[in-house]
N, CA, C and O of each residue as an XYZ file, in Angstrom:
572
protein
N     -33.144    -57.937     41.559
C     -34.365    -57.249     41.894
C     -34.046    -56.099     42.833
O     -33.334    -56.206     43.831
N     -34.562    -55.136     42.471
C     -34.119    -53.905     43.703
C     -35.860    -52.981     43.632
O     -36.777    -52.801     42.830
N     -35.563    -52.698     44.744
C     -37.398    -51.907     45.146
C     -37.471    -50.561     44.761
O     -38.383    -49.750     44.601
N     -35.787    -50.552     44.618
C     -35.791    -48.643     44.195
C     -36.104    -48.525     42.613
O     -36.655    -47.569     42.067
N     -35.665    -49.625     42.039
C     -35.659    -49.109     40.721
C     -36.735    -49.608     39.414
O     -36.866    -50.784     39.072
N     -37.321    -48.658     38.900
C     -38.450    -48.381     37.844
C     -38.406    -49.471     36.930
O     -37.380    -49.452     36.250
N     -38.948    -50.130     36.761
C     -39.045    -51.479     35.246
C     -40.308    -51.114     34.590
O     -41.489    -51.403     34.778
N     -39.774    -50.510     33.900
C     -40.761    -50.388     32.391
C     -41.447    -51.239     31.600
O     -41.952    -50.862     30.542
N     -41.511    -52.206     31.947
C     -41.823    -53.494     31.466
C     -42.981    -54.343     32.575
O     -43.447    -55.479     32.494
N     -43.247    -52.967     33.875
C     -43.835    -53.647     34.660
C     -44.739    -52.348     35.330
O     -44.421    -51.160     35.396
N     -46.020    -53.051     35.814
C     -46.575    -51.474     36.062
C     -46.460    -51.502     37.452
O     -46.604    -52.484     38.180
N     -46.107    -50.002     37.869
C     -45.176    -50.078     39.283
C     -46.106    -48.680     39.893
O     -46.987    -48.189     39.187
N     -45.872    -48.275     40.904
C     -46.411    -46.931     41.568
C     -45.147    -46.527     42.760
O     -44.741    -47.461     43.451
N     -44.596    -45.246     42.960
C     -43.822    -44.932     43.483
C     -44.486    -45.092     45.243
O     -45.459    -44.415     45.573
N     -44.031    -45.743     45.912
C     -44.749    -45.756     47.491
C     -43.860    -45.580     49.123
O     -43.911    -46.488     49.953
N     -43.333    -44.697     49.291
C     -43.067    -44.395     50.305
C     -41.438    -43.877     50.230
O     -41.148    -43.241     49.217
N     -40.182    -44.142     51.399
C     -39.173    -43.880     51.218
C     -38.422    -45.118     52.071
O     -38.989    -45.595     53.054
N     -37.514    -45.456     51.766
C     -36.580    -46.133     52.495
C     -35.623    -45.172     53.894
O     -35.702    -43.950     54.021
N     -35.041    -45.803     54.517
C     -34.138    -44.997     55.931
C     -33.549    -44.568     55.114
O     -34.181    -43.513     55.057
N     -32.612    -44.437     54.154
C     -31.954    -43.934     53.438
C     -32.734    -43.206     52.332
O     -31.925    -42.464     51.774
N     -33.659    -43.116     51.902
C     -34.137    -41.880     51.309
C     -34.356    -42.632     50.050
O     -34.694    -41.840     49.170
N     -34.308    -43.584     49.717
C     -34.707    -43.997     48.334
C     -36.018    -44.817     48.386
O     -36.402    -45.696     49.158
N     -36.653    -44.147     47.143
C     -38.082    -43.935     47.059
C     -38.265    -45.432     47.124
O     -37.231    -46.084     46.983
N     -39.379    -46.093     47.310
C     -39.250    -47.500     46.897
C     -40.721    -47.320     45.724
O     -41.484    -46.356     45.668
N     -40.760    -48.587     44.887
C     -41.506    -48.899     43.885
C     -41.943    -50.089     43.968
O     -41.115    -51.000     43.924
N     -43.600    -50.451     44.133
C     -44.384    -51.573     44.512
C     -44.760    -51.626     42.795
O     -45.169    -50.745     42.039
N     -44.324    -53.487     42.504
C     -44.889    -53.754     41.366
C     -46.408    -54.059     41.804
O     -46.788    -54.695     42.788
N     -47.228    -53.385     40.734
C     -48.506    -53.662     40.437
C     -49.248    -55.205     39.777
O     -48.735    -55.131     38.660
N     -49.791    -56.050     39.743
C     -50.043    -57.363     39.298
C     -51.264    -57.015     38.580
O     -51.338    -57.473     37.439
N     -52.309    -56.254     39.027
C     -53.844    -56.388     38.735
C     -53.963    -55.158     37.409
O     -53.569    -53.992     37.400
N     -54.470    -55.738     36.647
C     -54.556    -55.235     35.301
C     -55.542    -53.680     35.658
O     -56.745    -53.930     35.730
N     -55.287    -52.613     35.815
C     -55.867    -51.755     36.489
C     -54.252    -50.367     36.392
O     -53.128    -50.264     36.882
N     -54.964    -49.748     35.640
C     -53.980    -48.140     35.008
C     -54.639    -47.169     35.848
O     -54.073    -46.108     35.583
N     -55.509    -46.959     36.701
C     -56.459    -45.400     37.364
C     -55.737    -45.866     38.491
O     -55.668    -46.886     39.176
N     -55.032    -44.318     38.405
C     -54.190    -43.643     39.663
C     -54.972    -43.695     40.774
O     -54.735    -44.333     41.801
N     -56.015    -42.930     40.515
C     -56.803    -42.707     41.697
C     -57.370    -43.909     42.529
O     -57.346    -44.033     43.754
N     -57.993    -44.943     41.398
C     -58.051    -46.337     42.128
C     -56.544    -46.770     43.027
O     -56.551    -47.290     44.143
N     -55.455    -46.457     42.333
C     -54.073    -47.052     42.914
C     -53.729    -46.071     44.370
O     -52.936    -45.906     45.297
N     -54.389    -45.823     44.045
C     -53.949    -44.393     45.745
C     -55.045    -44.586     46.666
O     -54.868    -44.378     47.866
N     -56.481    -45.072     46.085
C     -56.951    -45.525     47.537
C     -56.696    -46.718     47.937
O     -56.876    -47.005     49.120
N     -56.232    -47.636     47.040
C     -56.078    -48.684     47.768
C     -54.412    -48.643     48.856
O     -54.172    -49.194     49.931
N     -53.323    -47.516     47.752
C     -52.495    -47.424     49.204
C     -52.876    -46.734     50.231
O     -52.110    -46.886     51.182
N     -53.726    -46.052     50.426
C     -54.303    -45.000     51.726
C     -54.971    -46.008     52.696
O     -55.140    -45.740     53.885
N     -55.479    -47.613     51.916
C     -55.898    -48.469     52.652
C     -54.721    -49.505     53.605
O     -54.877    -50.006     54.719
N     -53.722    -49.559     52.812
C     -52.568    -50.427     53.114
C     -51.861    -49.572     54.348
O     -51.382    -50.058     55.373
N     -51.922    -48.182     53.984
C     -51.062    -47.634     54.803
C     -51.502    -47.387     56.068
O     -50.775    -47.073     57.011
N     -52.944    -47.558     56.106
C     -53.862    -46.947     56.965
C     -53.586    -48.728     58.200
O     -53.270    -48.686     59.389
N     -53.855    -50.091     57.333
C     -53.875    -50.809     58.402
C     -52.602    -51.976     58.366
O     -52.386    -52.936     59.105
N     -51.843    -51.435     57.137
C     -50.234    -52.103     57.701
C     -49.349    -51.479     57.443
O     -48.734    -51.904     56.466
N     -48.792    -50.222     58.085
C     -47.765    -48.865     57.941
C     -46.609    -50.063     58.067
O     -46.434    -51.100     58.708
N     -45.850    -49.168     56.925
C     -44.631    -49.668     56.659
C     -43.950    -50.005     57.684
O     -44.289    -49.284     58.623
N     -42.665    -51.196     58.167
C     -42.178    -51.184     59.462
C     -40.277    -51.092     59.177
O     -39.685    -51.815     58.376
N     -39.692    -50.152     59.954
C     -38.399    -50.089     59.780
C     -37.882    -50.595     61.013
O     -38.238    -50.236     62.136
N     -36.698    -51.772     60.624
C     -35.810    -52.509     61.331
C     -34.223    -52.686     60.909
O     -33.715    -52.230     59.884
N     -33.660    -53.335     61.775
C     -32.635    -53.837     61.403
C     -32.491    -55.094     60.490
O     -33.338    -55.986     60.434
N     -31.502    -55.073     59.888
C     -31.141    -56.748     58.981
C     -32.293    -56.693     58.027
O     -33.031    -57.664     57.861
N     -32.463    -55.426     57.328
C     -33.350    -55.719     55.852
C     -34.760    -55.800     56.669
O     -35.553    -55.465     55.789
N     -35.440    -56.020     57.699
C     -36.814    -55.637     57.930
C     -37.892    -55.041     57.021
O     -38.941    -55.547     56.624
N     -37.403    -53.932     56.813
C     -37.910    -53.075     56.127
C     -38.124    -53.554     54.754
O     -39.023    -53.249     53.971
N     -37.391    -54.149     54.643
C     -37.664    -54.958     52.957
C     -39.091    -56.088     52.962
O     -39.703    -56.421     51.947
N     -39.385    -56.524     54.311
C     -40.133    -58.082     54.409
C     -41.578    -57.288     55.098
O     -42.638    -57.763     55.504
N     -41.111    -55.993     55.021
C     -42.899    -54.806     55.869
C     -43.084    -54.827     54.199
O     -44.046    -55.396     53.685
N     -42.007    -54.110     53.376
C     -42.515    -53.477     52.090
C     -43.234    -54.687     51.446
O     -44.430    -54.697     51.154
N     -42.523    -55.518     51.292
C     -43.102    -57.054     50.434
C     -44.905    -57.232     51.267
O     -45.972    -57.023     50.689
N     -44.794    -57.489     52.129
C     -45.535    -57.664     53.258
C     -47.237    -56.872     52.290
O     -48.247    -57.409     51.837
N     -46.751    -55.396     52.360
C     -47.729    -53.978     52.108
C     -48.076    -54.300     50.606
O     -49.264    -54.441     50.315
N     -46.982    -54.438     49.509
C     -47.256    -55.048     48.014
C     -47.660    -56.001     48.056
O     -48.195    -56.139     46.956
N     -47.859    -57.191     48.813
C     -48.549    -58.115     48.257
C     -49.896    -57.899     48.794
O     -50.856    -58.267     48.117
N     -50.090    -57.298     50.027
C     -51.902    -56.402     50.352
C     -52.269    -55.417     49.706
O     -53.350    -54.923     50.024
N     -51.741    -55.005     48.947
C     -51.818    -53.615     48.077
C     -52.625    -54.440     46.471
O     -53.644    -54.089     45.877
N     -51.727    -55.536     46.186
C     -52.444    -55.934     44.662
C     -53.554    -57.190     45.309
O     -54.291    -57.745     44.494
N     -53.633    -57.615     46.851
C     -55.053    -58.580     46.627
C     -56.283    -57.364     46.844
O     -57.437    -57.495     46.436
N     -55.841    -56.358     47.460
C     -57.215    -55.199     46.997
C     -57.444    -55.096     45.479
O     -58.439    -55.409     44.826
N     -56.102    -54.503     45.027
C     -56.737    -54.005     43.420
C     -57.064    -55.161     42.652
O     -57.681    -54.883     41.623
N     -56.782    -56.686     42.884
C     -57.338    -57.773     41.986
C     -58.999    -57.775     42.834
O     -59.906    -58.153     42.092
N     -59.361    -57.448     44.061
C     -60.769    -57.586     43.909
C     -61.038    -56.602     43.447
O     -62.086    -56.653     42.804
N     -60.318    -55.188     43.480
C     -61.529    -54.210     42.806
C     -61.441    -54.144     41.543
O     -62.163    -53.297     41.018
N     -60.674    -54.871     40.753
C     -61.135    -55.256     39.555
C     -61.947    -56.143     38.906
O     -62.579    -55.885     37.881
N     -61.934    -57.574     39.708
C     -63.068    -58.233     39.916
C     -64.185    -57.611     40.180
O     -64.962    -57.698     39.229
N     -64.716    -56.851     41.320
C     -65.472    -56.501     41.994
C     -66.268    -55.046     42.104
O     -67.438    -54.845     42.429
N     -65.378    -54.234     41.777
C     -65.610    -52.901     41.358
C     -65.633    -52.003     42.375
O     -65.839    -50.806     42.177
N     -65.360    -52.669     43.892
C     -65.159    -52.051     45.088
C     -64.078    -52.720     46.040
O     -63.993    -53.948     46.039
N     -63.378    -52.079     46.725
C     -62.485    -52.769     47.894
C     -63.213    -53.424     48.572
O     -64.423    -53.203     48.636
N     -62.380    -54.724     49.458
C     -63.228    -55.144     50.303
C     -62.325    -54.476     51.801
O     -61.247    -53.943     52.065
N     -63.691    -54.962     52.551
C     -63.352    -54.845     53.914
C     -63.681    -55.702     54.877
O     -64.500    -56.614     54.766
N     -62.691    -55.264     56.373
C     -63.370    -56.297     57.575
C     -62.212    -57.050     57.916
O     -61.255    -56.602     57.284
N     -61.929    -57.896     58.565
C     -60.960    -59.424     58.703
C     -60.661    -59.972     57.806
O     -61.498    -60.426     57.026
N     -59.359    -60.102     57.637
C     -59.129    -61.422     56.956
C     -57.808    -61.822     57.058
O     -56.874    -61.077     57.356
N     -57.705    -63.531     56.698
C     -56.802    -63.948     57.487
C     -55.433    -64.612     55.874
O     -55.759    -65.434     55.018
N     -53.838    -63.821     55.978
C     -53.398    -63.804     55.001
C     -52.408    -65.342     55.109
O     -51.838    -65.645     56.157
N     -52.351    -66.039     54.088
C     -51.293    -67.209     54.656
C     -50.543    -67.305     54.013
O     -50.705    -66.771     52.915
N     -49.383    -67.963     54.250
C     -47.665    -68.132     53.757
C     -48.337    -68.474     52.343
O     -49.483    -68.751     51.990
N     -47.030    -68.320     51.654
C     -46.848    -68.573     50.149
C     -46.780    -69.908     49.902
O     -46.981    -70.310     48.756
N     -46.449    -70.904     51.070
C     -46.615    -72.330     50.740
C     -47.646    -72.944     50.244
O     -47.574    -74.084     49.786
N     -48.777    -72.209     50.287
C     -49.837    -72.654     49.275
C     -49.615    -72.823     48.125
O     -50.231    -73.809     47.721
N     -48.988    -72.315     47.316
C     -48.840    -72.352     46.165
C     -47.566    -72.314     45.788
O     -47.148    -71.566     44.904
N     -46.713    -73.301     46.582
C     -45.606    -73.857     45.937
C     -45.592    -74.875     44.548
O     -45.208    -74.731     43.388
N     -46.146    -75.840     45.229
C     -46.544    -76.923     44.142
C     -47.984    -76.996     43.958
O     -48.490    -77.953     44.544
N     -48.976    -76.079     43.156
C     -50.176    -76.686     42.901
C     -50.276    -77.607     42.123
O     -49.255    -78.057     41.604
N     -51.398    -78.082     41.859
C     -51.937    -78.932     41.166
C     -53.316    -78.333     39.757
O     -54.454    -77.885     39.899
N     -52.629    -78.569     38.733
C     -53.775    -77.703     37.445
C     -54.941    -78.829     37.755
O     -54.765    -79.845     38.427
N     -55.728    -78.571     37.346
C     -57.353    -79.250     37.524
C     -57.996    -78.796     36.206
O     -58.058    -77.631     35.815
N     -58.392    -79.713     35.676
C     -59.526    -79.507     34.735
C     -58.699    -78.928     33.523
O     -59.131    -78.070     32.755
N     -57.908    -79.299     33.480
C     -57.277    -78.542     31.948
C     -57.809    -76.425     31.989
O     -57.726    -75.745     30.966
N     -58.282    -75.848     33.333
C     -58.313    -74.735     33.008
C     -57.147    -73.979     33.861
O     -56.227    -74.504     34.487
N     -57.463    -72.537     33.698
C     -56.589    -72.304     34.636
C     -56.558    -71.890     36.349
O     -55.915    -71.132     37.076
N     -57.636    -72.857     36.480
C     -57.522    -72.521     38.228
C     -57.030    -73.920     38.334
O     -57.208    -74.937     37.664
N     -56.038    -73.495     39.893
C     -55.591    -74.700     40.594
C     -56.076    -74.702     41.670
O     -56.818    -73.816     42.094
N     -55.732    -75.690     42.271
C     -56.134    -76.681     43.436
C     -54.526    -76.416     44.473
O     -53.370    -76.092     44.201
N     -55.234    -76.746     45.649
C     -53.740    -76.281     46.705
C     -53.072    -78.047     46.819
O     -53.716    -79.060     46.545
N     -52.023    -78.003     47.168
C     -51.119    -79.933     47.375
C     -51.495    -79.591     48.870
O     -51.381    -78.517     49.461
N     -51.911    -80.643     49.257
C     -51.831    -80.960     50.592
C     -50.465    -81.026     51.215
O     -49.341    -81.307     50.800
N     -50.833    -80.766     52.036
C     -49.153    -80.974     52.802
C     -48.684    -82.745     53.505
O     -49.692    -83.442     53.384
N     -48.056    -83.190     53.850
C     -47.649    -84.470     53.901
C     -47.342    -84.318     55.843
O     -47.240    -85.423     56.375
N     -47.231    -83.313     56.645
C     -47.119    -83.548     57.531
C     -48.179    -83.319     58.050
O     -47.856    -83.096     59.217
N     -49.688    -83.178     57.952
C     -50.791    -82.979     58.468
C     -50.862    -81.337     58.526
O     -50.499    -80.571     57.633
N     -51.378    -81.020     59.703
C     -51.893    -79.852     60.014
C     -50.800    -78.869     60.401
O     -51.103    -77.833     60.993
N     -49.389    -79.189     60.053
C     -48.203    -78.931     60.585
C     -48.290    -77.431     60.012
O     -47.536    -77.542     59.045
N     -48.693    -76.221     60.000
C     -48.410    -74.996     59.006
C     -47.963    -74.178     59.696
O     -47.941    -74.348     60.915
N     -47.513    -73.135     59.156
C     -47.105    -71.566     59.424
C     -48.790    -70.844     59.542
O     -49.798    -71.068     58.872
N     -48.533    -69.888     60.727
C     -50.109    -69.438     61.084
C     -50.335    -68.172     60.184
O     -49.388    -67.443     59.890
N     -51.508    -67.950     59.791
C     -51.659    -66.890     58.791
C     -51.207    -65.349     59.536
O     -50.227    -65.253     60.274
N     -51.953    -64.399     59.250
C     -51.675    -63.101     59.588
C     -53.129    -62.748     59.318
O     -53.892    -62.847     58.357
N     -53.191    -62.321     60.494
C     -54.918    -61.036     60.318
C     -54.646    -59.978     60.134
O     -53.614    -59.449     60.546
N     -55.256    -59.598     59.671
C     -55.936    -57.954     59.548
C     -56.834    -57.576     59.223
O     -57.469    -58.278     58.435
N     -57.485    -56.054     59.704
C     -58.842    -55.589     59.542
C     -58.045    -54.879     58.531
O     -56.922    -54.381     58.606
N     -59.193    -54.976     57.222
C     -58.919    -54.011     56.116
C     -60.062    -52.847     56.649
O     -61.238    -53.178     56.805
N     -59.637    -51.595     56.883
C     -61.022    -50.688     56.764
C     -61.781    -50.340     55.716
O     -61.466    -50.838     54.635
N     -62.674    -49.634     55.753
C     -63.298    -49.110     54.382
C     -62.958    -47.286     54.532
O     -62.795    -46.596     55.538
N     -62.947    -46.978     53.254
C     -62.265    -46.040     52.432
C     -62.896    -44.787     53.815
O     -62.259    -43.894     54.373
N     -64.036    -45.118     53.965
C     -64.998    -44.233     55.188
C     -64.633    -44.388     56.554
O     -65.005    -43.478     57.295
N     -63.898    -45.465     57.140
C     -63.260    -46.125     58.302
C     -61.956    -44.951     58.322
O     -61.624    -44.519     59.426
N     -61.210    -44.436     57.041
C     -60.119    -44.308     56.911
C     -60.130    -42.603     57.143
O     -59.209    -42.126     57.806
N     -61.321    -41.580     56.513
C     -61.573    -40.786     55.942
C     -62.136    -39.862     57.889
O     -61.648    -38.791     58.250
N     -63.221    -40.700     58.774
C     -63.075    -40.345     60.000
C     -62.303    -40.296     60.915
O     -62.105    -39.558     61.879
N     -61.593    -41.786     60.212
C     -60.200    -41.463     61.382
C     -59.055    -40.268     61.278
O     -58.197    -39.925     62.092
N     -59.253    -39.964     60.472
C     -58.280    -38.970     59.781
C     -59.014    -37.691     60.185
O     -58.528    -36.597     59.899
N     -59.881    -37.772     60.678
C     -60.618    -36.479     61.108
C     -60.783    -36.060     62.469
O     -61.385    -35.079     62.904
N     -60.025    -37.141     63.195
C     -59.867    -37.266     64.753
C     -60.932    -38.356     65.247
O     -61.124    -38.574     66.444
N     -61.520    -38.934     64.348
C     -62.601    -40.162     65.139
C     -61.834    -41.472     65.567
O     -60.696    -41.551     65.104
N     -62.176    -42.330     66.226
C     -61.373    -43.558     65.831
C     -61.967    -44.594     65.222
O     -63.167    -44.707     65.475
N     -61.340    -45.647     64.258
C     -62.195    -46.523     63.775
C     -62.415    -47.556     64.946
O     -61.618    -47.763     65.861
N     -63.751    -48.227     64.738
C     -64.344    -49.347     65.922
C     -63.680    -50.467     65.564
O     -63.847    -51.511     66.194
């Protein structure tokens, strides 16, 4: 797997640069081809989780970090027909290590965990709205 390079077989959008100058490429998940939809939702990502450069690959776990907030916008605004906004709170991938199918369809159910309440703590963030993004950029600040 490499972030620099194009898979045709996957729908991708070119998004930012690496310290070294190579472009990186966020795979897309949400069935959704309009550019313009795909550019506000990065103007949203970038706006409230800017990429972060570190040592020891960092920069790889900001980018992952930004793509996986980048496609839960465009799966609601395909659901939904608008971004959402406000708080919200993101949690480890251990949710969905081992689900459980239910009902013969295709939604699952989360496995409980076996050590109780023992978890990894989520991550907040305020998503703004497209208008949050558009004043701040004009010298206002968002509230």
């Amino acid at each position: 797997m490499s972030f620099f390079t194009p898979d045709v077989q996957r729908t991708q959008t070119v998004w930012g640069a690496s310290p070294q100058g190579l472009e990186w490429v966020a795979n897309i998940d949400a069935t959704i081809h309009d550019e313009s939809v795909i550019e506000q939702a990065k103007l949203i990502v970038d706006h409230c989780s800017p990429q972060r450069y570190g040592p020891y690959g960092t920069h790889a776990y900001s980018f992952l970090k930004r793509e996986y907030l980048l496609n839960l916008l465009l799966f609601h605004y395909v659901d939904h027909g608008f971004f959402p906004s406000g708080y919200i709170c993101i949690t480890d991938e251990w949710l969905y290590e081992a689900p459980i199918k239910t009902s013969g369809s295709s939604w699952f159910s989360f496995k409980s965990r076996k050590k109780g309440r023992n978890y990894q703590a989520g991550w907040w963030i305020k998503i703004p709205g497209l208008e949050e993004i558009s004043q701040t950029n004009q010298g206002e600040v968002c509230s």
